[in-house]
C-alpha positions as CSV (number, residue, x, y, z in Angstrom):
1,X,0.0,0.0,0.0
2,X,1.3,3.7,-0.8
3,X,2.2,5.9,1.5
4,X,0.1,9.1,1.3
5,X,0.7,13.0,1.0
6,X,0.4,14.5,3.9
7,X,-1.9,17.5,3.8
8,X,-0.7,21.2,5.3
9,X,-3.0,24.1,6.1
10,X,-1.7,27.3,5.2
11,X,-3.2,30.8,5.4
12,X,-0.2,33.1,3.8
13,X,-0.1,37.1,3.6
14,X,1.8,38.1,1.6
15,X,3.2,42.4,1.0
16,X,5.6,42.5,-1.6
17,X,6.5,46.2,-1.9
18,X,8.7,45.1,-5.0
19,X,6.4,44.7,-6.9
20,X,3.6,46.0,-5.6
21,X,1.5,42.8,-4.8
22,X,-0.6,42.5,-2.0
23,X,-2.6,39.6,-1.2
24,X,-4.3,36.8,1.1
25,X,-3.8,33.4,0.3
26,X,-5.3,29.8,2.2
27,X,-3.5,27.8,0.6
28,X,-3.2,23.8,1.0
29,X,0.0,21.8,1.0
30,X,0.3,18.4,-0.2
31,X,4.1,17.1,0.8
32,X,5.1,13.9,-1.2
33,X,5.6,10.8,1.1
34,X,9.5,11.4,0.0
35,X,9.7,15.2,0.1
36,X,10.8,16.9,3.3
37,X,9.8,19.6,5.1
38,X,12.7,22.2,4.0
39,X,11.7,21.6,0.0
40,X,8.1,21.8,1.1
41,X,9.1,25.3,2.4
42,X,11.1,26.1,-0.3
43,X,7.6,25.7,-2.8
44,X,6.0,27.6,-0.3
45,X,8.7,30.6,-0.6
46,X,8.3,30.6,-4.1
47,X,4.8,30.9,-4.1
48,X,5.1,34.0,-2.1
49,X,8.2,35.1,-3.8
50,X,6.0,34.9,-7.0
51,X,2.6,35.2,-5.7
52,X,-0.4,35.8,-8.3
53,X,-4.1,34.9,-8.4
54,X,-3.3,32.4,-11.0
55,X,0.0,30.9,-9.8
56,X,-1.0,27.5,-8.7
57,X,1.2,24.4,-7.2
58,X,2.3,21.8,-9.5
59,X,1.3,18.1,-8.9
60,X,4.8,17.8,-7.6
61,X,7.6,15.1,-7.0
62,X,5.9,12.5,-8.9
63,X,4.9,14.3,-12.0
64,X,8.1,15.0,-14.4
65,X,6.3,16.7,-16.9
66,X,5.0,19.6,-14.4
67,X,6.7,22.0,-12.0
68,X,7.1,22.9,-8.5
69,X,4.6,26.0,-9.5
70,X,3.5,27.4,-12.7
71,X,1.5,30.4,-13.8
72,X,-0.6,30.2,-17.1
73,X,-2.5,32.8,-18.5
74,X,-6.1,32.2,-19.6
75,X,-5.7,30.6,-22.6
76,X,-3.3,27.8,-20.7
77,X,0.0,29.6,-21.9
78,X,2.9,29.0,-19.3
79,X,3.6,32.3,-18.6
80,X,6.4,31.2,-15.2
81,X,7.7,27.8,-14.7
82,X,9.2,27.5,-11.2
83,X,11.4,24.7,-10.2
84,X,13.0,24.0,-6.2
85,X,15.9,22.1,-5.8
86,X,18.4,21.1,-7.6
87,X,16.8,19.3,-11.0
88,X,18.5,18.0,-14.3
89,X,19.5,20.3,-16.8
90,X,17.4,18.6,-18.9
91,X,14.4,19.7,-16.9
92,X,15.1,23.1,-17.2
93,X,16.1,23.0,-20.9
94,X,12.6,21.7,-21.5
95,X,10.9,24.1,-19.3
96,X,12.6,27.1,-21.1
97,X,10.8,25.4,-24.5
98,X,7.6,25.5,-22.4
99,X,7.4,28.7,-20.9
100,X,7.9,32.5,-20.8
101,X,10.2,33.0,-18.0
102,X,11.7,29.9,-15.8
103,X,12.8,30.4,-12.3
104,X,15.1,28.1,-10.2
105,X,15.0,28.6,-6.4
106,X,18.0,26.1,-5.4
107,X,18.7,25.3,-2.1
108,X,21.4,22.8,-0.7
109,X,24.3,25.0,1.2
110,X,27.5,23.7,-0.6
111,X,26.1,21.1,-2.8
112,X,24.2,24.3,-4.4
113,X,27.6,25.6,-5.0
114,X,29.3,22.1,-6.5
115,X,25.9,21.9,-8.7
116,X,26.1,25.0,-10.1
117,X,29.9,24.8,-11.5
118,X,28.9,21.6,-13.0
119,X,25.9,23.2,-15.0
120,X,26.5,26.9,-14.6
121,X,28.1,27.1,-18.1
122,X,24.7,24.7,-19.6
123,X,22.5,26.5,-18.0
124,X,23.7,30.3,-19.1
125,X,22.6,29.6,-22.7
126,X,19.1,28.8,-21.2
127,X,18.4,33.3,-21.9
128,X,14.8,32.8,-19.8
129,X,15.9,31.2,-16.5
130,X,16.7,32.6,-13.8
131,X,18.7,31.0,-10.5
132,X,18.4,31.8,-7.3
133,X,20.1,30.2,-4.4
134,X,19.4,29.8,-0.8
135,X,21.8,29.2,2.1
136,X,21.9,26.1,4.1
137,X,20.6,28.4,7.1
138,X,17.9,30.3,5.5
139,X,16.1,27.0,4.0
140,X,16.8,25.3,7.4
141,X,15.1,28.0,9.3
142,X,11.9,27.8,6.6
143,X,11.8,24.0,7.7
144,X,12.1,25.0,11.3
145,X,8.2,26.8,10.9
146,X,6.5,23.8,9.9
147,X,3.2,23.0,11.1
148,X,-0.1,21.2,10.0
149,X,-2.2,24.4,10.6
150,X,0.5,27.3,9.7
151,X,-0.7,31.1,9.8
152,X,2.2,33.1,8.0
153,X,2.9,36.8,7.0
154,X,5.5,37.3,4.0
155,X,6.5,40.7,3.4
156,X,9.4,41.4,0.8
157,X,11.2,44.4,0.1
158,X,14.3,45.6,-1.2
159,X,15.0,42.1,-2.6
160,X,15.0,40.6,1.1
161,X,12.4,38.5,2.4
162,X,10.7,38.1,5.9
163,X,8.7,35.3,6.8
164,X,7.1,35.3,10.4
165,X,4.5,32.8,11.9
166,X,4.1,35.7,15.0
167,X,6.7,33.9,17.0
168,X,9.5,33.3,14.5
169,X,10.9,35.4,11.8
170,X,12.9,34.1,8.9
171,X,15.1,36.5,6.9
172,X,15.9,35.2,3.4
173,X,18.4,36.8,0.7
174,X,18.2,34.7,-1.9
175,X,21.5,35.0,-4.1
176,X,21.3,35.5,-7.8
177,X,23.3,32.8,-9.7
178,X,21.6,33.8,-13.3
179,X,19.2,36.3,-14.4
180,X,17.8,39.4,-13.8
């Protein structure tokens, strides 16, 4: 018998004084039976690092032809293809074919770092991705906030981003490996 996602609760607010974007989102998590918390997070920062009324959560770990999130416009354009992790250059080849704009929020600490020299040169080619990476620390503290039920304010500014659950604040500064 297969092991089930298990289902998180989350009511994020986000202020993004970047772009502007304001908005209230109740969103619901499904984390793969092989996924862990810190990637969970990771989707959940991109979603608020990206937020829009139409950006919607991908089926996940067990679907290869679909990302972490995507945005499509009405007529089912991808529009943004976001990717967490570290995937294959393949993937990421294949998604800039697909979509508009591809973002890669990597996280890993070092590994980020050995990944990237191996595929940085690949990758540049690839004109409508962008990289971002996140420190060992910073993706460790999103896992640290992890809870069935989460309530969660996201305000961004100035490039930085703060995510609080009233008791716990997260700074993340996301560096750019690629991109504008």
């Amino acid at each position: 018998m297969a092991i089930k996602s298990t289902v998180f609760k989350v009511s994020l607010n986000i202020t993004d004084l970047d772009r502007p974007y304001y908005g209230e989102h109740n969103l619901m998590l499904a984390r793969h039976p092989s996924e862990t918390d810190e990637r969970m997070m990771v989707r959940l920062l991109a979603f608020a690092l990206f937020a829009d009324e139409r950006l919607e959560f991908g089926r996940g770990l067990s679907a290869d032809d679909e990302p972490a999130l995507w945005l499509k416009d009405y007529s089912g354009n991808i529009k943004l293809w976001i990717e967490v992790g570290l995937p294959d250059e393949r993937i990421l080849r294949k998604a800039a074919g697909r979509a508009d704009a591809v973002v890669l929020l990597a996280y890993g600490g070092r590994t980020v770092d050995l990944w990237w020299a191996k595929e940085g040169a690949t990758l540049a080619r690839l004109d409508k991705l962008r990289v971002l990476a996140l420190d060992s620390e910073q993706s460790a503290a999103l896992a640290a906030l992890v809870q069935r039920g989460m309530q969660l304010q996201c305000t961004i500014q100035d490039g930085q981003a703060w995510l609080t659950d009233g008791a716990s604040t997260v700074l993340i500064e996301a560096r750019r490996l690629q991109g504008e």
